[in-house]
C-alpha positions in Angstrom: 68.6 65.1 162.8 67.5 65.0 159.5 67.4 69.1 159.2 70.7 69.1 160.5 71.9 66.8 157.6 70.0 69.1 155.1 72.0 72.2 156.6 74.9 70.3 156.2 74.9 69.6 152.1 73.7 73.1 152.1 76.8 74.3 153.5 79.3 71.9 151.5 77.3 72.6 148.0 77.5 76.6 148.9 81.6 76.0 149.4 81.8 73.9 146.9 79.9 75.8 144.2 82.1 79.3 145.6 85.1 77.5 144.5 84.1 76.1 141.2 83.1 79.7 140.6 86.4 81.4 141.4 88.2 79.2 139.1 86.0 79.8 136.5 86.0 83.4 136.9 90.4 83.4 137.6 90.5 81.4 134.3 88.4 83.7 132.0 90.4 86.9 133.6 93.5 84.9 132.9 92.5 84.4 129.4 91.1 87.9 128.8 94.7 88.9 129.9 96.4 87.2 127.4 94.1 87.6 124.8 94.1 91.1 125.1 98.4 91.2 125.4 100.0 91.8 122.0 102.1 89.3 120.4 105.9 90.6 120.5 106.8 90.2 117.0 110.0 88.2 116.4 113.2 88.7 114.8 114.0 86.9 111.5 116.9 87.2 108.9 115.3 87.7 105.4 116.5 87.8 102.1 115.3 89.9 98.8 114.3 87.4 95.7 115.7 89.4 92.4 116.0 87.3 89.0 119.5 85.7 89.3 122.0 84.5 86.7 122.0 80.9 86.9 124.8 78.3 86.5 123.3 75.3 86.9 126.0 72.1 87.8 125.9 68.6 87.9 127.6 66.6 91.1 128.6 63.3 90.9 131.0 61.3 91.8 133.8 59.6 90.8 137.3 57.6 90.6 141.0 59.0 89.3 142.7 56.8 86.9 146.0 57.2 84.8 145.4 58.5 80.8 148.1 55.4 80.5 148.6 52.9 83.0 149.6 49.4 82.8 151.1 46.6 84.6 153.8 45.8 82.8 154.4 41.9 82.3 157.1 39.8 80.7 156.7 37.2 77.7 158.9 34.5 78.5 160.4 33.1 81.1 163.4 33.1 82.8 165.9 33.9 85.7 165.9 37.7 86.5 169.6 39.0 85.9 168.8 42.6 85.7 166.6 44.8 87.5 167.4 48.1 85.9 164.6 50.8 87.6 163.9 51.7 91.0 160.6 52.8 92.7 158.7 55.5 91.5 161.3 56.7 89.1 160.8 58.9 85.8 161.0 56.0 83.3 161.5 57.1 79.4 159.5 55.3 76.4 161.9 52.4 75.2 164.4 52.2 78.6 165.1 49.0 79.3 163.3 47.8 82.9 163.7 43.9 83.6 166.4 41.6 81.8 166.6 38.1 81.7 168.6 35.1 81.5 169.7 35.8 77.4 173.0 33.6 77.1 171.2 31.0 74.7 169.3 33.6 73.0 172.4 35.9 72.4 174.0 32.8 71.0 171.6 32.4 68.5 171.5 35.8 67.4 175.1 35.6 66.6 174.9 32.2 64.8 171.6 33.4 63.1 173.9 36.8 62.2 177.2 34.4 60.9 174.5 32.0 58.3 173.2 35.0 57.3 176.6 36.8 56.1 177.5 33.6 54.4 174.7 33.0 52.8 174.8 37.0 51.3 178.6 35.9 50.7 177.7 32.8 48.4 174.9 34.9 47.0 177.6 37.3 45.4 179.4 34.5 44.2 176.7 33.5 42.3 175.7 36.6 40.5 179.3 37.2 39.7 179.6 33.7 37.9 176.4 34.3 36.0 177.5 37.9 34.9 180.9 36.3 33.4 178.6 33.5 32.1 179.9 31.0 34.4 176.7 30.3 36.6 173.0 29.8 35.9 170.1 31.8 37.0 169.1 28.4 39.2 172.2 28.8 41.3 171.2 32.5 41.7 167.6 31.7 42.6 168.7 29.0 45.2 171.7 31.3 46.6 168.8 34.4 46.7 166.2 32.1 48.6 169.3 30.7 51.1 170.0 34.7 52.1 166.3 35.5 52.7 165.7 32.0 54.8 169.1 33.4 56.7 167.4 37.1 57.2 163.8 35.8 58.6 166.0 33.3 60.8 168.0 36.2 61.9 165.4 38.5 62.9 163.2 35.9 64.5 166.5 34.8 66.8 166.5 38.5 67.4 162.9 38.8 68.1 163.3 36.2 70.6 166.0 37.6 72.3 163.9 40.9 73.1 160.9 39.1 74.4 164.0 38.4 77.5 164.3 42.4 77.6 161.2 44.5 79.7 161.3 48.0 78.4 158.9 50.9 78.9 156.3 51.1 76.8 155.7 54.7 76.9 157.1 57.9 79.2 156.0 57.6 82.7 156.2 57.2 86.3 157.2 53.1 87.4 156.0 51.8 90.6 157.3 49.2 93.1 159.3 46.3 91.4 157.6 43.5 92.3 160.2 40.8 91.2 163.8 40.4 92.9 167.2 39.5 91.0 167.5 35.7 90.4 163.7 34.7 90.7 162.0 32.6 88.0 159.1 34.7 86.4 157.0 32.9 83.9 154.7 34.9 81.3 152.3 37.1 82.5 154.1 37.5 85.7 153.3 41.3 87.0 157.0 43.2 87.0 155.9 46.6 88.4 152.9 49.5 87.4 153.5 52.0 85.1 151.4 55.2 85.0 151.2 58.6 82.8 150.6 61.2 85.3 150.6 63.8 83.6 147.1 63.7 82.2 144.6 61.9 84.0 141.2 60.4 83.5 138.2 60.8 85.5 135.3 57.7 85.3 132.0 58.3 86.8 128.0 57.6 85.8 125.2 59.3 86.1 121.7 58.3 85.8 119.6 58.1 81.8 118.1 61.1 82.7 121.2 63.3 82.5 122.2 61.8 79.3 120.6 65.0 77.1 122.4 67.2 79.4 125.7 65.7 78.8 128.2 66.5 76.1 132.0 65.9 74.7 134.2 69.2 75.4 131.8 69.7 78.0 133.7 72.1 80.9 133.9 69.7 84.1 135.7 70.8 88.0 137.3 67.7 90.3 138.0 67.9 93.8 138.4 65.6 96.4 140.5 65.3 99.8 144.1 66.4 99.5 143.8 68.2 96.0 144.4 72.0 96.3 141.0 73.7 95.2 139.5 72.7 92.0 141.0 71.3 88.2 139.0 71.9 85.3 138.8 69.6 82.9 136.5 68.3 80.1 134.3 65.1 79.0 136.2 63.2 76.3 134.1 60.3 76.1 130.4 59.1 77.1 129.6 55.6 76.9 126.3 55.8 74.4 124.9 52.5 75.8 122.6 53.0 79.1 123.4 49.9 81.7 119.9 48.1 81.9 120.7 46.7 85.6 121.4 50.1 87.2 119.7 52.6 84.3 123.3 54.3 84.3 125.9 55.2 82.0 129.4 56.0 81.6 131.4 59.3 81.1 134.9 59.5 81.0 136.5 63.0 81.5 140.4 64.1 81.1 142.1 66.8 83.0 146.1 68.0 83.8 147.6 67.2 86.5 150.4 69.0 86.4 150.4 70.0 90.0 150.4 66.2 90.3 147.7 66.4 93.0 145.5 63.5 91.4 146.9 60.1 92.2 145.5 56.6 89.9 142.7 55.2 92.1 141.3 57.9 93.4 137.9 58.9 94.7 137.3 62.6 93.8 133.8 64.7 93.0 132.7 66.2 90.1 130.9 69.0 89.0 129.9 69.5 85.5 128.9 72.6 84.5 125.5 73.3 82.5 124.6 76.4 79.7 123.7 79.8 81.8 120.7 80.9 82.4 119.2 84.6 83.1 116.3 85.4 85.3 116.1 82.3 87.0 114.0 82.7 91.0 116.4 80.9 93.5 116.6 81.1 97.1 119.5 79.9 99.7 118.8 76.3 100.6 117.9 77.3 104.3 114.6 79.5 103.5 112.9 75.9 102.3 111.4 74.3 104.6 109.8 70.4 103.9 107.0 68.5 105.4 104.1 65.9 105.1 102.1 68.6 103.3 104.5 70.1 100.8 107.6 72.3 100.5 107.4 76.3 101.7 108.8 79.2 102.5 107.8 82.0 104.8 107.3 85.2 103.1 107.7 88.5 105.1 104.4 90.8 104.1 103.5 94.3 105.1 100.5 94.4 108.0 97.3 95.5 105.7 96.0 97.7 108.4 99.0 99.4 110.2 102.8 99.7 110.5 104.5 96.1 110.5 105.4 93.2 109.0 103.9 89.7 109.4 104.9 86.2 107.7 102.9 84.4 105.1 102.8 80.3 104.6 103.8 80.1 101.0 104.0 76.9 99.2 106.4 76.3 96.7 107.8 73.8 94.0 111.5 73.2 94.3 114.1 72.3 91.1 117.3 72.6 90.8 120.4 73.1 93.3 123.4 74.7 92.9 125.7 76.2 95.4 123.5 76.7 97.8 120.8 77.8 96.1 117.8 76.4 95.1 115.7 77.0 91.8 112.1 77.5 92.6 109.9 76.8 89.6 106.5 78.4 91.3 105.2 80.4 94.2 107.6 83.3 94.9 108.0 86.2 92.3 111.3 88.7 91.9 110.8 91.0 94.9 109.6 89.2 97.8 111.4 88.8 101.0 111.6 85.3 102.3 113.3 84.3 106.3 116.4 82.4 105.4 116.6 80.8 109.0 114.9 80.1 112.3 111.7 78.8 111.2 110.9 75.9 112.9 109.8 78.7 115.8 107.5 80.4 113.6 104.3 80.3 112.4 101.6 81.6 109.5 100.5 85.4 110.6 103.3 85.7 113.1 104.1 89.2 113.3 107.8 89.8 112.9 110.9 92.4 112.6 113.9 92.5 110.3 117.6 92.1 111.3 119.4 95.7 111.7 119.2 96.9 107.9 122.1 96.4 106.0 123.2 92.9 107.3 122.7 90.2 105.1 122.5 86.4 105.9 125.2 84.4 106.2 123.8 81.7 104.2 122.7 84.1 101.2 126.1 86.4 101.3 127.9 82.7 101.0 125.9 81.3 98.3 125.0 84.2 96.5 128.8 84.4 96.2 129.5 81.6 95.1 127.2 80.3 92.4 125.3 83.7 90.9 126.5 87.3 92.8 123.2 88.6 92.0 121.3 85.6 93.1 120.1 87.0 96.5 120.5 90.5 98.2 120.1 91.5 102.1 116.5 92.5 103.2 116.6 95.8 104.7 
């Protein structure tokens, strides 16, 4: 019984041990397969690093408002009896806008105008009764000091009268009439918008940092939704006190609007454009790559041993961006070929090919087009 057992374990130890065997052996020839198969290099789009001619910008953002705009107000009040604009009408500096109820004050222009010719009236008489030596200089005095007293009356009863009359303060477009014929308006009572739309402002901020970098007659580009491409412009004003709450100040800019695609209110973005500069290293935006370790690049390198090309993990500092491109301050040098897309399925040492020669990446030909034309060429 007992031998039989022993047979037994034998037996399933033999089987058992065959088996662990066989794997062991089919995964080493496995691996000896694949170890000994070559890598098939893959295909990468590259781009050629030459010194480019650099225009550095600055984007921001910002809101449209009217070189003149106001909401035009009366100073009295009153009954409306004339409403004499309509809705977004081409009003002229001086037209009269908004009339009101005047009777009384017309009455007392003409009573103010009737003492006043009078008094000038009695005023003659005097002078000509002193010249014939009929009058003293007291009666002249008094009559002179009656005429003046009739003149101030007469222009403040005058003055009065126009604070009843709304007229345009300057050229410009008027907006919506906000008050109907016959309503009582008191002062301060908002009659309708006007706005200059010829020239327009731009406000915007930008953080303390950028305030060496900013200048008046600086050149300056707005665009936003619904404007046809850009309008250039320039900074007129920069507010020279930094807010302490938000570490930002204020820069005004003006620009035409001619084409009358800017409207008062806004929101639009800015570019302001920096000093050129020659010889600057910038790649497309799409050849960096960041993570937990740092930012790189993967730089195409000829095999030492060999024919072929394999990548190299570079790491790089990043500046500034423009355009699509993107400054870099260290690591790459005028020459080297860099993979513009693709790369989160390659790796350090990966051996690679080149696009058909001649074709260059969509995201260099664009941006290289755009901000410097000699910023990046195609790798062949």
């Amino acid at each position: 019984m007992i031998k039989r057992f022993l047979i037994a374990i034998v037996l399933v130890a033999l089987v058992g041990g065959g088996l662990v065997g066989f794997n062991l052996f089919r995964d080493r020839m496995i691996a000896d397969f694949f170890a000994d198969m070559p890598v098939q290099p893959a295909t990468v789009a590259a781009a050629t690093i030459e010194p480019a001619t650099w225009r550095p910008t600055i984007e921001t953002i910002g809101t449209v408002n009217a070189a003149r705009g106001v909401e035009l107000t009366v100073e009295a009040a009153g009954i409306v009896r004339e409403i004499a604009f309509a809705s977004n009408e081409e009003v002229e500096e001086g037209q009269l806008l908004v009339r009101l109820d005047d009777a009384v004050q017309q009455a007392d222009v003409e009573a103010a105008r009737t003492r006043l010719a009078l008094d000038e009236r009695d005023l003659a008489r005097a002078r000509d009764l002193q010249s014939r030596g009929a009058g003293t200089e007291v009666n002249v005095a008094n009559a002179e000091a009656a005429a003046r007293a009739s003149e101030s009356q007469l222009a403040r009863a005058i003055a009065v009268l126009e604070q009843r009359r709304l007229v345009a303060p300057f050229s410009g477009t008027i907006g919506l009439p906000r008050v109907d014929l016959g309503q009582y308006v008191t002062p301060g009572t908002v009659v309708a918008t006007l706005q200059d739309l010829d020239t327009m402002r731009v406000d915007f901020s930008l953080p303390e940092q950028r305030l060496p970098d900013i200048r008046i007659g600086q050149p300056i580009r707005v665009s936003g939704e619904g404007v046809a491409g850009e309008i250039s412009g320039e900074i007129g004003g920069i507010d020279p006190r930094v807010d302490p709450a938000s570490r930002l100040f204020a820069v005004r800019g003006a620009v035409s609007n001619e084409s009358g695609g800017l409207t008062p209110g806004q929101f639009v973005r800015i570019a302001i454009e920096q000093p050129q500069e020659d010889g600057v290293i910038a790649v497309p935006q799409t050849a960096l790559v960041s993570s937990l370790y740092g930012d790189y690049v993967y730089r195409v390198v000829p095999i030492d041993e060999g024919e072929g090309l394999v990548l190299e993990q570079v790491f790089v500092r990043p500046g500034r961006r423009a355009e699509g491109l993107i400054e870099i301050v260290s690591g790459l040098s005028p020459g080297d070929r860099v993979v513009t897309a693709g790369q989160n399925r390659l790796s350090n040492a990966m051996p690679v090919v080149l696009e058909d020669a001649g074709e260059e990446t969509g995201a260099a030909a664009d941006a290289a087009s755009q901000a410097a034309p000699e910023a990046a060429s195609a790798a062949r």
